[in-house]
N, C-alpha and C positions, 0 to 999 in steps of 0.2 A: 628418601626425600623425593616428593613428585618434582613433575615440570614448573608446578601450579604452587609449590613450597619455594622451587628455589625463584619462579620468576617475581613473587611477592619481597624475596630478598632485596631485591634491585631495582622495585619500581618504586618510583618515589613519592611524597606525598600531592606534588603534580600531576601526577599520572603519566611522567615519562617512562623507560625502561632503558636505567644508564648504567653501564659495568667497565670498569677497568679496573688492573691489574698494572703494577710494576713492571715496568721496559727496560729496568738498570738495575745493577746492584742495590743494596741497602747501604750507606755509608752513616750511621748514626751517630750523633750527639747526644747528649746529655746535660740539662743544667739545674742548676738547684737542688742536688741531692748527694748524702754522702756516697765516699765510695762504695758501701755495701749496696745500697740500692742502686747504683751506677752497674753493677755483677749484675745485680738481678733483672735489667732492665733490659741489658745484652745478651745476656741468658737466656728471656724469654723473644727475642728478636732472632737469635741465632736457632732457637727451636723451631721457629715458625715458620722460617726462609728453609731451613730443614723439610721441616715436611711438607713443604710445597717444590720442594726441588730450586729454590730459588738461591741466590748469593750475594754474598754480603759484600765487602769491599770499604780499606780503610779510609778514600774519601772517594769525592767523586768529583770528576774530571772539570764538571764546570761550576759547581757550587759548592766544592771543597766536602762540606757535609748534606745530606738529604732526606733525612729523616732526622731531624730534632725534636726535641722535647724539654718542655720546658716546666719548671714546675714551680710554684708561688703560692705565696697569700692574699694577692691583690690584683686586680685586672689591671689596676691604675701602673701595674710595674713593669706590666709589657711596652707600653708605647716608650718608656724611658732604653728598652735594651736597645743600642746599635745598630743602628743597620737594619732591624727586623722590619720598620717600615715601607723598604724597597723589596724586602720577600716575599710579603704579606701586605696586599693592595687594601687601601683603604682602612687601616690598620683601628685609626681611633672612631670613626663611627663603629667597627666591629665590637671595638671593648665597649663601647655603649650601652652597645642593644645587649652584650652579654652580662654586664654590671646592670643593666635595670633587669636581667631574665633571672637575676641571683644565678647564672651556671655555675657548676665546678669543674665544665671538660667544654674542649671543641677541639676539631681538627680541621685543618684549612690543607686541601690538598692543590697541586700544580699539577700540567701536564704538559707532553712533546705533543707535536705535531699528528703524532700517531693517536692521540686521544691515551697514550699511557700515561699512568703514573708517574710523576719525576721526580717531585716532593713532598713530603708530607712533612707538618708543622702539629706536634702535639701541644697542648696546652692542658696543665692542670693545676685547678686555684685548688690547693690542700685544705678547704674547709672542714668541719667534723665529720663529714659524710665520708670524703673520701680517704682523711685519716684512719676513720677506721675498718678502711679496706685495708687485706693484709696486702704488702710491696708485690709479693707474687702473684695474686690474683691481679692487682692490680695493672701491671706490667704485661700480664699476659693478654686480659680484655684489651687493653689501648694497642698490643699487635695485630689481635685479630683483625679489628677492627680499622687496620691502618693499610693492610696488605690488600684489600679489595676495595672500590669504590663503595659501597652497601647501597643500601634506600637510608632514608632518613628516619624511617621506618622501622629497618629490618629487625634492632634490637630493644625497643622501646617496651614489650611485650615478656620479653622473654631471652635471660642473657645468652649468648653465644658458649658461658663456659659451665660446667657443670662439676658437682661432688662426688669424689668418687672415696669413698671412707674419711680420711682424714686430708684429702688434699682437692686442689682444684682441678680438673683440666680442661682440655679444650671437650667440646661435644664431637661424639664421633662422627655426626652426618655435618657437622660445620665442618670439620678435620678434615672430609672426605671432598665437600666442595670446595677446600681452597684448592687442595692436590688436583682437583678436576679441573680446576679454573685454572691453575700455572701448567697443563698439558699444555708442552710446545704446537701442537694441533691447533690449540685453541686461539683465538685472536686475545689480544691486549685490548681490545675496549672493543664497545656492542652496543648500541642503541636501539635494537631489533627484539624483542620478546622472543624468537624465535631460537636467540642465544640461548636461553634456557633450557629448552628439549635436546640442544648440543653437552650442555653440563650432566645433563640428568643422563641423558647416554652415556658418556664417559665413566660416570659415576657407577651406573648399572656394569658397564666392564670390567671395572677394577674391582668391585667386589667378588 
């Protein structure tokens, strides 16, 4: 992967050039789903914190949980949960514009002082689209995708996971930039393109 692949990763359809990455454990939740896909969702979180060198943790210190997810039929069911409107700013014009866009995902991320990751909030309305994603595949894109800031961009084109006979997994050059992106070396957040040529080095070392 070029300088020039990975900095299209992370610029966004503004033309800024934004990255972070996780400052804290992972402490995740889980709602709206049986226990089997409850496994399967932590499964693929503890894989991914895995192979980025990163760690999980059963809550966390100020928000109890930090990675939630949430899983529905209806936008209209979010602004009804507890509390989600002091988590998540502006909550009901959000389900708005995402009930008039027909979505079936978004993720609404927080951050420290450091421009790190603090929170991340998944969302997903189980339409027929995404029901007939299988729970694995499913659970794995919504990690990738949750461990780095991205571009708005980055996976619109072309998913982050890939078939490998009968199963899915992550791609090995997406694999290869998260593990470059959680080098302790590397900074927690980057508004600089120049960040880029620091990942694509890292990258080129470890192969």
């Amino acid at each position: 992967m070029t300088a020039d692949e990975i900095e299209a990763l992370f610029r966004r359809e503004s033309g800024d050039y934004t990255f972070a990455r996780w400052g804290r454990p992972l402490a995740p939740v889980v709602f709206g789903v049986q226990e089997q896909t409850l496994g399967t969702v932590k499964g693929a979180i503890e894989a991914v914190c895995q192979l980025a060198g990163h760690e999980m943790a059963e809550t966390d210190p100020e928000l109890g949980a930090n990675f939630m997810w949430f899983f529905f039929d209806d936008w209209a069911e979010l602004p009804q949960v507890p509390g989600l409107d002091r988590l998540v700013p502006d909550l009901e014009p959000l389900v708005a514009r995402l009930e008039a866009a027909e979505a079936n995902q978004y993720r609404v991320f927080r951050f420290d002082p450091a421009g790190a990751i603090q929170a991340c909030f998944v969302f997903l309305r189980m339409d027929r689209h995404l029901s007939a994603v299988p729970a694995e595949t499913l659970a794995l894109s919504q990690v990738v995708q949750s461990m780095l800031l991205w571009s708005d961009l980055a996976f619109r084109d072309r998913s982050p996971l890939a078939v490998a006979g009968e199963t899915t997994v992550l791609r090995p050059d997406i694999a290869a930039l998260i593990r470059a992106a959680y080098d302790p070396v590397m900074p927690v957040a980057a508004d600089d393109a120049s960040h880029a040529l620091r990942l694509s080095a890292r990258m080129m070392r470890a192969s």
